[in-house]
C-alpha positions as CSV (number, residue, x, y, z in Angstrom):
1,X,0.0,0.0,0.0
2,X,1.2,3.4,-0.7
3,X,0.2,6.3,1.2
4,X,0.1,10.3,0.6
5,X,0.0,12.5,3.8
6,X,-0.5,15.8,4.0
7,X,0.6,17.9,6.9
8,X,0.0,21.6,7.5
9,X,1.9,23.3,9.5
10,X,0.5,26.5,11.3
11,X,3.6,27.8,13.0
12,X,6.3,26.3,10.3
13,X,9.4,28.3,11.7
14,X,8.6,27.5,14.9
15,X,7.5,23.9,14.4
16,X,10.2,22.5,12.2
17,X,12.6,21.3,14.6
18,X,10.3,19.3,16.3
19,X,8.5,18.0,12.9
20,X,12.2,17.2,11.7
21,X,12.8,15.2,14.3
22,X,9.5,13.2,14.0
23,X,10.4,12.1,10.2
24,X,13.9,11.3,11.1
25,X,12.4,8.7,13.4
26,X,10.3,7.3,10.4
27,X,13.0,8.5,7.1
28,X,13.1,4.4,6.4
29,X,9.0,4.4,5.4
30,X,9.1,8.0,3.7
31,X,10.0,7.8,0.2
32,X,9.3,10.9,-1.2
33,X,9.0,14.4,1.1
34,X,7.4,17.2,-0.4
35,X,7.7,21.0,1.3
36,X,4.9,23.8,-0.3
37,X,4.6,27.2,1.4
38,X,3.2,30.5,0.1
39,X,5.9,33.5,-1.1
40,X,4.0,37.0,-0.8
41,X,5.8,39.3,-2.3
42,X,9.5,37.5,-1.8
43,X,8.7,36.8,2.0
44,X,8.4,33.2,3.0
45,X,4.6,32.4,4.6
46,X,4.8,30.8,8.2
47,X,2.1,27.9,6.9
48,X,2.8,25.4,4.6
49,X,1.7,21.7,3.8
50,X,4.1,18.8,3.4
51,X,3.2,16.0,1.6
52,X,4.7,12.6,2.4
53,X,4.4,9.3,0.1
54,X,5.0,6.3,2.4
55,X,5.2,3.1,1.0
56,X,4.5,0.9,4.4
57,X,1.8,0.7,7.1
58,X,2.0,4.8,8.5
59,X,-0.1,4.4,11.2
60,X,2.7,5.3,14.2
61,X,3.8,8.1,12.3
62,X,0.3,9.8,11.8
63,X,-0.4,8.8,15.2
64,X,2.7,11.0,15.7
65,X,2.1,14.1,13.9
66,X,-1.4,14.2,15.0
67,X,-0.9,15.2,18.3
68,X,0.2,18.6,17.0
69,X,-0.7,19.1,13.3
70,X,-3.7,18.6,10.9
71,X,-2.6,15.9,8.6
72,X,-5.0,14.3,5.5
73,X,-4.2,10.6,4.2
74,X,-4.9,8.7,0.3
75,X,-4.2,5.0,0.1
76,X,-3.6,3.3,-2.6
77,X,-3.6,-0.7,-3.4
């Protein structure tokens, strides 16, 4: 099965340490990492979605990111 997640993230400055450190812990399942934001006028939005394709069961790690983000999941056969 092969899953796409996508994560926003409210607070991206201040959340990306700790959301780094949640896909280190899972980088053997990601196999494709995706980072969009919004650029107004050459300044870089503090929102953004990330979209993951994981290619194994990603349950633990959207159990994870759950606790402090909005995340949407596709599967696919």
């Amino acid at each position: 099965m092969i899953t796409i997640s996508g994560i926003k993230l409210d607070n991206r400055i201040e959340s990306s340490e700790k959301f780094q450190s949640i896909l280190t812990k899972y980088g053997c399942i990601i196999k494709t990492r995706l980072g969009v934001h919004p650029n107004k006028n050459g300044t870089c939005s503090n929102t953004g979605i990330i979209l993951l394709e994981i290619e194994e069961d990603a349950s633990a790690l959207k159990k994870e990111l759950e606790q402090f983000w909005e995340i949407q999941s596709m599967n696919f056969d």
